[in-house]
VOKOL-359174 format. One record per residue (C-alpha): residue in one letter; y, x, z. Coordinates in steps of 0.05 Angstrom, whole numbers, always signed. Example, Ala and Ser with C-alpha at 12.3 -4.5 7.8 and 13.67 -1.06 7.14 Angstrom:
<atoms>
res:yy:xx:zz
a:-90:+246:+156
s:-21:+273:+143
</atoms>
This chain:
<atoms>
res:yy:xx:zz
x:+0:+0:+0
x:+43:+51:+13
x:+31:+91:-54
x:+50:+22:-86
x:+109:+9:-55
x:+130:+85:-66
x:+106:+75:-144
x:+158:+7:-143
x:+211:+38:-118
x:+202:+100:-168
x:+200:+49:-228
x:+269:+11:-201
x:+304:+76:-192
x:+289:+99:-257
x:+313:+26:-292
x:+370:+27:-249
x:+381:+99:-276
x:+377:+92:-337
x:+424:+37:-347
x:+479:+91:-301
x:+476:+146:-359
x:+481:+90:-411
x:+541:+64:-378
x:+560:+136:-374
x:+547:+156:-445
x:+585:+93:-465
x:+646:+110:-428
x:+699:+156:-486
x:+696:+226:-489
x:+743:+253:-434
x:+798:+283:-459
x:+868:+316:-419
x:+925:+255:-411
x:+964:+297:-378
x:+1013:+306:-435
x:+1019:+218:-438
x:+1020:+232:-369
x:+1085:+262:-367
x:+1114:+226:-420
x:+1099:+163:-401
x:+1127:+177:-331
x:+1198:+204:-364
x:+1199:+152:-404
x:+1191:+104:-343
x:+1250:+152:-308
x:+1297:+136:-368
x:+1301:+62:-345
x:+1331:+6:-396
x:+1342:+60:-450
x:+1345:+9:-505
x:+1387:-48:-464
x:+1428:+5:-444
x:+1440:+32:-518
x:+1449:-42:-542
x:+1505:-50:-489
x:+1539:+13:-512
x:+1538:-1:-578
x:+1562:-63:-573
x:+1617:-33:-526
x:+1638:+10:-578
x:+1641:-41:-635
x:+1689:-79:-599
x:+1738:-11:-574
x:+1731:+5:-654
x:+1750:-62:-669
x:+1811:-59:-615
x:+1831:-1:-645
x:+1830:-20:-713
x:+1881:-83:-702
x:+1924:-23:-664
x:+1919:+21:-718
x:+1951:-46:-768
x:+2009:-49:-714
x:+2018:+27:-729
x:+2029:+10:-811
x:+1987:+84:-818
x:+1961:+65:-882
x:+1882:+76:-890
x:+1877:+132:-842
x:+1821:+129:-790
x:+1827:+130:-711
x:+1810:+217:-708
x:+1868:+230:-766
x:+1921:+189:-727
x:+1897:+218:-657
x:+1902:+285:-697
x:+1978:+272:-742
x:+2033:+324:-732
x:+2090:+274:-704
x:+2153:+297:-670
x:+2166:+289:-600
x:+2203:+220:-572
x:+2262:+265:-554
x:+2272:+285:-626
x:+2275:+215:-645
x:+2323:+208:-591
x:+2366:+264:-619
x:+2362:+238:-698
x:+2368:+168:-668
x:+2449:+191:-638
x:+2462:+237:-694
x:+2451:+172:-748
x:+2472:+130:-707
x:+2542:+165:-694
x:+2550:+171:-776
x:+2536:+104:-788
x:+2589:+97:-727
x:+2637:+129:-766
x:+2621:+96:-829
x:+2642:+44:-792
x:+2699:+48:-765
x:+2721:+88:-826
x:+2701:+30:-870
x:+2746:-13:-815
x:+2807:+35:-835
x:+2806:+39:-901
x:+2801:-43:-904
x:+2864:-39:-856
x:+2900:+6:-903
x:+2878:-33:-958
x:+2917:-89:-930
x:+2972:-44:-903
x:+2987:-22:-979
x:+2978:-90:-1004
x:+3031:-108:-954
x:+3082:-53:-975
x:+3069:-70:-1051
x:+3083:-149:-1026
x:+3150:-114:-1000
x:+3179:-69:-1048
x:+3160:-120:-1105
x:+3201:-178:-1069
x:+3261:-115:-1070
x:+3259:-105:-1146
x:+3270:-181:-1154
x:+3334:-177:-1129
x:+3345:-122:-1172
x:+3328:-45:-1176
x:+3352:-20:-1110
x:+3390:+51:-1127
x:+3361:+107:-1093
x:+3385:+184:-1074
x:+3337:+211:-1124
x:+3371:+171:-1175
x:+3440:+192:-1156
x:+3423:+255:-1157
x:+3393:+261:-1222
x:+3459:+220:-1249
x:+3497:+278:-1214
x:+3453:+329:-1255
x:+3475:+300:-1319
x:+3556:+293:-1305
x:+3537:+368:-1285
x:+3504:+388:-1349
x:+3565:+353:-1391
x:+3611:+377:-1353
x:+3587:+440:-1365
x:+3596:+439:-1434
x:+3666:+401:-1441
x:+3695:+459:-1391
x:+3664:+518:-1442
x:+3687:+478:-1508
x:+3760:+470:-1480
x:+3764:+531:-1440
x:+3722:+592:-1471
x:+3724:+554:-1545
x:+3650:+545:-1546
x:+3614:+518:-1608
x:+3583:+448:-1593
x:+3548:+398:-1634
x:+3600:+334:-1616
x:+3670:+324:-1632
x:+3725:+334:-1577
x:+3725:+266:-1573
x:+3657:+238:-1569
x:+3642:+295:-1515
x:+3695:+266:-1471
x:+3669:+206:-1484
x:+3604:+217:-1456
x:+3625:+263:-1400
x:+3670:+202:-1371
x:+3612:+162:-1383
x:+3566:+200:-1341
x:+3627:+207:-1290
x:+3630:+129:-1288
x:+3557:+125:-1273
x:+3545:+172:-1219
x:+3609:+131:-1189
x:+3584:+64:-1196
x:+3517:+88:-1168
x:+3542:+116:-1109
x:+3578:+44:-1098
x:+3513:+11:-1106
x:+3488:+61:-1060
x:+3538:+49:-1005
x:+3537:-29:-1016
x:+3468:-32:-1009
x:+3448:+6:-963
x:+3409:-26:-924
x:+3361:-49:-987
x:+3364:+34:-998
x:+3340:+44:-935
x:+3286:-10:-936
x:+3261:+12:-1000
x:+3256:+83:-972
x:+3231:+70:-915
x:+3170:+27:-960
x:+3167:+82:-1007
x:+3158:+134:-940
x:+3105:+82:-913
x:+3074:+81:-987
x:+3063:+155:-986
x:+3038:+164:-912
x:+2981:+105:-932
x:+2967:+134:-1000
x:+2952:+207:-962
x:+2917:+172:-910
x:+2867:+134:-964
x:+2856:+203:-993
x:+2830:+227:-923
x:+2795:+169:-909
x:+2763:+180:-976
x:+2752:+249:-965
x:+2719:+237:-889
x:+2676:+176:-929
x:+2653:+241:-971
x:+2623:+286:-919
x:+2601:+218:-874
x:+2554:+204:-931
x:+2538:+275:-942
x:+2528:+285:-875
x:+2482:+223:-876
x:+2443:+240:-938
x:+2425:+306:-906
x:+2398:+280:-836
x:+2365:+226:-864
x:+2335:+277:-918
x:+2311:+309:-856
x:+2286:+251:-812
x:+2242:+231:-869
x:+2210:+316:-879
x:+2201:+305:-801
x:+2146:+258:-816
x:+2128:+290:-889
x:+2063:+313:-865
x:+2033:+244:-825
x:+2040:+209:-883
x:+2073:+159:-848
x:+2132:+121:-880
x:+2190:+131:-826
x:+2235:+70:-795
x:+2293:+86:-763
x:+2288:+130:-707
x:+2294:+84:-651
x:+2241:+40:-686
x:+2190:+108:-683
x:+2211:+121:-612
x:+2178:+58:-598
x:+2121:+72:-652
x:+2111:+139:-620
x:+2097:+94:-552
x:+2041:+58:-592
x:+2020:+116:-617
x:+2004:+158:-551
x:+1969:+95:-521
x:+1934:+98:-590
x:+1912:+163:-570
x:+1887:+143:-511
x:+1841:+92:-535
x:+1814:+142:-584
x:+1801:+184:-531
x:+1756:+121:-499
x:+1727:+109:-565
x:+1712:+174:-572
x:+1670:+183:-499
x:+1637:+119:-519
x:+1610:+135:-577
x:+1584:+205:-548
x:+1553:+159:-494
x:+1517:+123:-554
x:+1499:+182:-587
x:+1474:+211:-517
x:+1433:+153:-507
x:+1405:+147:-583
x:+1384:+217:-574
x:+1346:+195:-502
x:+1314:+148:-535
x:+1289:+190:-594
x:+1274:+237:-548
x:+1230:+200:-514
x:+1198:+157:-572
x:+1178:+225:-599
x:+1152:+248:-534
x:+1109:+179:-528
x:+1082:+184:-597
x:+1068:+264:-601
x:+1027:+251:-531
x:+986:+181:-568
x:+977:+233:-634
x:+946:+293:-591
x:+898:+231:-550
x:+889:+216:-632
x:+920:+150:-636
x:+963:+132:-689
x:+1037:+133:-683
x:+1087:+81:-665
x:+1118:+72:-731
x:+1186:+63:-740
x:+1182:-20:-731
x:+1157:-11:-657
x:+1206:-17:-607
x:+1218:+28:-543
x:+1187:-23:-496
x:+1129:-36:-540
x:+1109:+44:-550
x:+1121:+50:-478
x:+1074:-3:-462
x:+1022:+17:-507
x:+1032:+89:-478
x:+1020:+63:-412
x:+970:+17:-430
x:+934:+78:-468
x:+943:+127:-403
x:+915:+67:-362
x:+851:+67:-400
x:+845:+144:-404
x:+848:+138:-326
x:+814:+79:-315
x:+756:+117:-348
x:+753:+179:-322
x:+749:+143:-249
x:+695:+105:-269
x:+655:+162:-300
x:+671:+196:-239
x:+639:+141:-196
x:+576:+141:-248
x:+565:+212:-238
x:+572:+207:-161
x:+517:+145:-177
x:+471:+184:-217
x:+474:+243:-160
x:+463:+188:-108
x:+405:+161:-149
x:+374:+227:-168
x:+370:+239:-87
x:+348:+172:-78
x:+287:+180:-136
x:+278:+252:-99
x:+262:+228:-41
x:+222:+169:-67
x:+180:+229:-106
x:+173:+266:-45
x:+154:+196:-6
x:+99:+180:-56
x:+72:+252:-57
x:+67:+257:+21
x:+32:+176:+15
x:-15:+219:-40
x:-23:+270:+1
x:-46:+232:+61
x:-88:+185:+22
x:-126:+246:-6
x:-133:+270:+70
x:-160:+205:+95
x:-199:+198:+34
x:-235:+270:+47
x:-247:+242:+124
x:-287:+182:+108
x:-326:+211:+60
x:-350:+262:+108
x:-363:+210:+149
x:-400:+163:+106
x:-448:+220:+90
x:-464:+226:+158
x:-479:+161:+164
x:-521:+165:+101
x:-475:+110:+65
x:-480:+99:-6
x:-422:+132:-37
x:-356:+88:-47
x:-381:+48:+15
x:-300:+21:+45
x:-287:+2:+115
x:-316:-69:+125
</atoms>
């Protein structure tokens, strides 16, 4: 009985053995997942890599967007956000300084423009005056008289050398007297007029005086008009080379004082855009870094890559799922070979059971056949 129970037990080991190393030879070859190991856990340390990169980007879209309805206030033509952060403009306070030295020309285009209409009507006036004079007649004037003086002179002159030295001259004695009393009689009556109307004289030069002071001061206004507008040509000549090189079309330089504002707040955004978009770029690289990492580490376990359709979360997940496997494998051929060990002990002892059963069977076998000879039993005779 005890040989057949040891035989049993021998049989059911070996069944139950048997199915352990099938189990065991079903289980994949083992193979190192260290490398998914590590990628899988760095890709776990990244966090919400593709959330977060969604987020920035969509952060960005709407800074470039911002900036893009700033850059329309700006009127800077089809540049893009880095060549406006990067244009050459001048400094506020040379606006301010082209700003005073225009605006103190156009000042004095001003309030020259407001002189010369005043003299306008000034002389307009004093030609309303000395035309209302001549209708009462030509006023006599010193200039006249003594220009009427000049001629009695000149006749004069020649009656005294005809009469007195005999001179040759082309009238007769007669006719020369003639006109020398002549001229006498008008350089008289003009003097008369002269001293009766006096006070038309004096109006009329005192018009004429008033005239010839407006007349000169037209020519200087005219003159100072000149070298205004000169003057002018050559700083706005200058204002516009200032801003040559932006290609920017120039207002006036209070208006680009203000631009200039818009401008360095422009600069600052572009300075926001441009740390956002290296935050994007930082985070598209995390990601590529890790995708790569994820599918190198499936490739050298020989599973195929992600593709490029597979999302972060999805490789990740079939990483993990992947590593899970690996693992879940290798513990349970661990356990199988502990099994086997267990059961090759087990089956040892069993062996060692049964031969020791054997071995006293054959011992009590050799006893009672000794004794059954002695007792002159037939052979084979059992205990009864």
């Amino acid at each position: 009985a005890a040989i057949t129970g040891a035989e049993g037990r021998r049989a059911d080991l070996a069944v139950v053995a048997a199915r352990t190393r099938a189990e065991l030879a079903s289980l994949p070859l083992p193979c190192d997942p260290s490398g998914l190991r590590r990628a899988v856990t760095a890709a776990h340390a990244e966090g919400r890599l593709e959330q977060d990169l969604a987020g920035a980007s969509a952060e960005l879209e709407v800074m470039r967007a911002q900036a893009s309805v700033e850059l329309a206030r700006l009127a800077a033509g089809e540049l893009m956000l880095e060549q406006v952060e990067a244009l050459p403009v001048p400094s506020v306070e040379t606006c301010e300084r082209f700003n005073e030295e225009l605006g103190s020309l156009d000042r004095t285009r001003e309030r020259l423009n407001a002189d010369q209409e005043k003299l306008g009507k000034q002389l307009l006036e004093i030609g309303r005056q000395l035309a209302e004079l001549r209708l009462a007649g030509e006023v006599p004037t010193e200039a006249q008289l003594l220009g009427t003086r000049a001629l009695r002179d000149q006749d004069w002159v020649v009656v005294r050398g005809a009469w007195l030295d005999g001179l040759a001259v082309p009238a007769t004695p007669l006719a020369l007297a003639d006109g020398y009393q002549a001229k006498v009689q008008d350089t008289d009556d003009l003097a008369d007029r002269l001293r009766r109307e006096a006070e038309r004289v004096a109006r009329q030069a005192t018009l004429a005086s008033q005239h010839g002071a407006a007349v000169a001061e037209a020519e200087r206004l005219e003159a100072a008009e000149s070298r205004n507008e000169t003057d002018r040509a050559r700083a706005a000549g200058e204002w516009l080379a200032l801003w040559a090189k932006t290609g920017v079309s120039p207002r006036s330089p209070r208006e680009m004082a203000a631009w200039l504002g818009r401008h360095a707040k422009m600069i600052e955004k572009a300075a926001f855009v441009r740390k956002q978009a290296a935050k994007v770029g930082e985070l598209e690289s995390r990601l590529a870094r890790s995708l790569t990492a994820l599918a190198d580490a499936l490739a050298a376990l020989g599973v195929d890559g992600p593709g490029t359709a597979r999302s972060f979360v999805d490789v990740l997940g079939r990483a993990a799922e992947r590593l899970a496997g690996i693992e879940g494998a290798e513990r349970r051929r661990t356990e199988l070979v502990e099994l086997m060990n267990r059961q090759r002990e087990e089956g040892e002892r069993e062996e060692r059971a049964l031969a020791a059963a054997r071995q006293r069977r054959g011992e009590w076998q050799a006893d009672w056949d000794n004794a059954v000879e002695g007792l002159h039993l037939a052979s084979g005779a059992r205990p009864g």
